[in-house]
Residue frames as qw, qx, qy, qz and C-alpha x, y, z in Angstrom:
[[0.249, 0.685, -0.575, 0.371, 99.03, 108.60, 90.21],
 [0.794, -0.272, -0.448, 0.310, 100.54, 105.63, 92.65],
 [0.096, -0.736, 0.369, -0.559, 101.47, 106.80, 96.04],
 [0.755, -0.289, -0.529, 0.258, 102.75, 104.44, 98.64],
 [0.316, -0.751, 0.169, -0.555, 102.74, 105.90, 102.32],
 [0.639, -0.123, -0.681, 0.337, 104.67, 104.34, 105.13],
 [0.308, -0.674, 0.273, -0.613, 104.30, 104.89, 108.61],
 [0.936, -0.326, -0.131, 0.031, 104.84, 102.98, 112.18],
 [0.805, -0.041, -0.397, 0.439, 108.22, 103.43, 112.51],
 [0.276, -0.866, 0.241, -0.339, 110.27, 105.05, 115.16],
 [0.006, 0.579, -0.728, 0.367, 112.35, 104.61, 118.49],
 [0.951, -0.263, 0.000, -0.166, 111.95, 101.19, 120.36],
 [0.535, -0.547, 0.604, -0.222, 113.95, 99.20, 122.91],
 [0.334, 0.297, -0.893, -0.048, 115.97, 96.01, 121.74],
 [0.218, -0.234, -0.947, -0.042, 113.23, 92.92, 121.48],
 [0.392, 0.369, 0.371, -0.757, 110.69, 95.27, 121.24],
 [0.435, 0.357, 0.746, 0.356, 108.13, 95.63, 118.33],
 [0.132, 0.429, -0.265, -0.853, 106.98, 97.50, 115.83],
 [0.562, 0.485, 0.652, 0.157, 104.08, 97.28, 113.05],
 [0.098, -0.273, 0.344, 0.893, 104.75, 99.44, 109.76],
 [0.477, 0.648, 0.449, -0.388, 101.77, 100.54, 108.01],
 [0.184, -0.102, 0.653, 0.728, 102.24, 101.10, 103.79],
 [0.364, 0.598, 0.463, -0.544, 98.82, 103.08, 102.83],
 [0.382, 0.188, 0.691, 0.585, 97.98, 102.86, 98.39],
 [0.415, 0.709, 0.356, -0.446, 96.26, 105.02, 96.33],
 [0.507, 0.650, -0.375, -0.424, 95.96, 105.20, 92.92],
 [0.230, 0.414, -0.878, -0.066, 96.27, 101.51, 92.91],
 [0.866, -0.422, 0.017, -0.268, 93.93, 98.43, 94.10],
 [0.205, -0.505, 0.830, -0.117, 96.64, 96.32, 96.13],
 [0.756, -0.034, 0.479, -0.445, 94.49, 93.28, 95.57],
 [0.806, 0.537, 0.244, -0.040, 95.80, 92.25, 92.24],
 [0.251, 0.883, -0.347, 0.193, 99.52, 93.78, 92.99],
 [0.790, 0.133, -0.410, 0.436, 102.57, 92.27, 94.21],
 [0.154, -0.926, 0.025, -0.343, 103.75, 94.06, 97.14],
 [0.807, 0.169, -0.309, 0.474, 107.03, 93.95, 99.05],
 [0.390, -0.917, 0.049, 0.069, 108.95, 95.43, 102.19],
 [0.824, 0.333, -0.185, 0.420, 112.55, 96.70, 102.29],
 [0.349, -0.927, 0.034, 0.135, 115.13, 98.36, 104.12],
 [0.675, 0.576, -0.022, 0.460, 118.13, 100.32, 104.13],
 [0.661, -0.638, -0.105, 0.381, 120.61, 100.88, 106.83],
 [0.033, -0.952, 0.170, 0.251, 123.17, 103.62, 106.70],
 [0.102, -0.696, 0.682, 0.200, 126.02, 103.11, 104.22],
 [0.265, -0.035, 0.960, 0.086, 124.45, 100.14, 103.18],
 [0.284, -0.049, -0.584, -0.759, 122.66, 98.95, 99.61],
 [0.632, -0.058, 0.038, -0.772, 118.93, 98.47, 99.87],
 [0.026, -0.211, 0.977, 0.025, 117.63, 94.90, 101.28],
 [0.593, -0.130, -0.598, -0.523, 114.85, 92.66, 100.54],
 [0.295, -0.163, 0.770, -0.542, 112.62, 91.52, 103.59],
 [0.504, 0.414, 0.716, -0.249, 109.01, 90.32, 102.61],
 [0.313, 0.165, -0.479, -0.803, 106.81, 89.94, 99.41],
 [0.392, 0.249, 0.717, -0.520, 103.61, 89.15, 99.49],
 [0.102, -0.024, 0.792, 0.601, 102.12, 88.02, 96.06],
 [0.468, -0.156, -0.356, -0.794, 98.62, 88.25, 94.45],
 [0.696, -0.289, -0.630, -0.189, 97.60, 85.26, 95.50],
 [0.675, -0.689, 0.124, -0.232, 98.56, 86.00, 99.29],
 [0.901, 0.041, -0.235, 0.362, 101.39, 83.55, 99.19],
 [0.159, 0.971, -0.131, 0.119, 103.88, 84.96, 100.71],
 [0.832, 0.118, -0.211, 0.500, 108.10, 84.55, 100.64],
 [0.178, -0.943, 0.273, 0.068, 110.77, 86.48, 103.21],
 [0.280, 0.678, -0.597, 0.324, 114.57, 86.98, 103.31],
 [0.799, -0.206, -0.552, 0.119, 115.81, 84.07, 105.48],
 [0.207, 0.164, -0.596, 0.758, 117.20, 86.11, 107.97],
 [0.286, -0.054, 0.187, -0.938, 114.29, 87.91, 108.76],
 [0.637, -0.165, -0.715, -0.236, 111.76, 84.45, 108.55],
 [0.553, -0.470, -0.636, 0.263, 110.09, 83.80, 112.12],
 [0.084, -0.349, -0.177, 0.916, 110.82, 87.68, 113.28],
 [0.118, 0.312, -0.253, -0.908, 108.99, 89.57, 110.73],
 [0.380, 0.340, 0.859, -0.050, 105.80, 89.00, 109.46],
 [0.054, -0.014, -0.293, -0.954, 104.74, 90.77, 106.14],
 [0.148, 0.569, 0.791, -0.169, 100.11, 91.17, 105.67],
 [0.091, -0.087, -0.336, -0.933, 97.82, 93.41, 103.64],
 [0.245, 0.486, 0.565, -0.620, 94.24, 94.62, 104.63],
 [0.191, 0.449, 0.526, 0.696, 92.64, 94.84, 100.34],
 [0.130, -0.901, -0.403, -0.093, 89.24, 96.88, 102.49],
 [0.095, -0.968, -0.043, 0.230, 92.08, 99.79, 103.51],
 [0.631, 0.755, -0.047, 0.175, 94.56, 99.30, 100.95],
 [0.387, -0.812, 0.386, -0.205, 97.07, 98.82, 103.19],
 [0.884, 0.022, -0.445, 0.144, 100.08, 96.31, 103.37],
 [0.469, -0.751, 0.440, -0.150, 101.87, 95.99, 107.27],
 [0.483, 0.442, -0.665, 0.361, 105.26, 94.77, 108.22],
 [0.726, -0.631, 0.173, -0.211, 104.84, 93.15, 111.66],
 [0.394, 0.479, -0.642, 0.450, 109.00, 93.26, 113.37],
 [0.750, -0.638, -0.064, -0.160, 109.05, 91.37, 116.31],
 [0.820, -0.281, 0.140, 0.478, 112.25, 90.45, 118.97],
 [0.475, 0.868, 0.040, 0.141, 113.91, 93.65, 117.25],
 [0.868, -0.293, 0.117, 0.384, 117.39, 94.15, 117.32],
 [0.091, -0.767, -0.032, 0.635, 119.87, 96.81, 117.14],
 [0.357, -0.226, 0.764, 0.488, 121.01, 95.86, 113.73],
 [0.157, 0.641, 0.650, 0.377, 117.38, 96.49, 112.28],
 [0.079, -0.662, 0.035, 0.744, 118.03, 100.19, 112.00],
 [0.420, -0.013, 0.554, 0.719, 116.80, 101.56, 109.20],
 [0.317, 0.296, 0.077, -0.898, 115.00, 102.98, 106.97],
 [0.398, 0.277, 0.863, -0.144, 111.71, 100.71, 105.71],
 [0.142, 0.119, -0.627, -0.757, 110.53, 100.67, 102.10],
 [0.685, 0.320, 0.614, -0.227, 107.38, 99.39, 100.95],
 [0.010, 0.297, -0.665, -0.685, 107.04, 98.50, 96.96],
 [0.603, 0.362, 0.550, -0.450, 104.56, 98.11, 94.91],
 [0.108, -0.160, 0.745, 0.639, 104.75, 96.36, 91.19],
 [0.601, 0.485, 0.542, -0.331, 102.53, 97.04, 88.99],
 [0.784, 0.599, 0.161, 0.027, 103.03, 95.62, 85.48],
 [0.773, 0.213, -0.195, 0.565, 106.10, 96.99, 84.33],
 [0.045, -0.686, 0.317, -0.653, 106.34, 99.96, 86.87],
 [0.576, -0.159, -0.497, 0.629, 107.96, 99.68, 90.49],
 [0.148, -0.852, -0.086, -0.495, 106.47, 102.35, 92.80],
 [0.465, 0.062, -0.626, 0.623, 108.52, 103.22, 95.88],
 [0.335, -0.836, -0.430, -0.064, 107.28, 105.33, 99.43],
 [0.099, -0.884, 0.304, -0.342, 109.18, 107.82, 101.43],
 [0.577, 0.076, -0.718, 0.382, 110.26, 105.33, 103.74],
 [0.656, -0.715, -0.093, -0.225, 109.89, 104.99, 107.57],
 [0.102, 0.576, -0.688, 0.430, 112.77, 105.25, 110.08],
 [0.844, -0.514, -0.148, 0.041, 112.91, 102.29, 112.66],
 [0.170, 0.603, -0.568, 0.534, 116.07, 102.86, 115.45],
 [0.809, -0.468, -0.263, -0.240, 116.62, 100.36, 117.62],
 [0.120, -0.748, 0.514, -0.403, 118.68, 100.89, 121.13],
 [0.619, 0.154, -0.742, 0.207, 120.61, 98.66, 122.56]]
């Protein structure tokens, strides 16, 4: 059974940071696509980072030079490093994981950032 675990997020001060933490099992990440997202109140679920097999990786242009997506294969782990945050990244922080034709989701993580 796939299980994707997020953690990292919380309360933090406008143009702070924040690293999110997305922990696998029942999956090797090394040979998976993997992908951050978020979702702000009242609003539909957005695409930030995706980090391919091969390491390549592609973001959401907004979020290009702030946000930095990375995966650790030895702890099965993929992180979201948010820098220069801003109240407007409130939300709630997905990770995803595709494998073949299934899409696994996590609980999410809350990030809240004060103005």
């Amino acid at each position: 059974q796939v299980q994707l675990v997020e953690s990292g997020g919380g309360l933090v001060q406008s143009g702070g940071s924040l690293r999110l933490s997305c922990t696998v099992s029942g999956s090797i990440i090394s040979n998976k696509p993997l992908a951050w997202y978020r979702q702000a109140p009242g609003q539909e679920r957005e695409f930030l980072a995706h980090i391919a097999r091969d390491g390549n990786r592609r973001y959401a242009e907004s979020m290009r030079g702030r946000f930095t997506i990375s995966r650790d294969t030895a702890k099965n782990t993929v992180y979201l490093q948010m820098n220069n945050l801003k109240p407007e990244d409130t939300a709630v922080y997905y990770c995803q994981l595709i494998d073949l034709a299934d899409i696994y989701w996590g609980q999410g993580t809350r990030v809240t950032v004060s103005s």
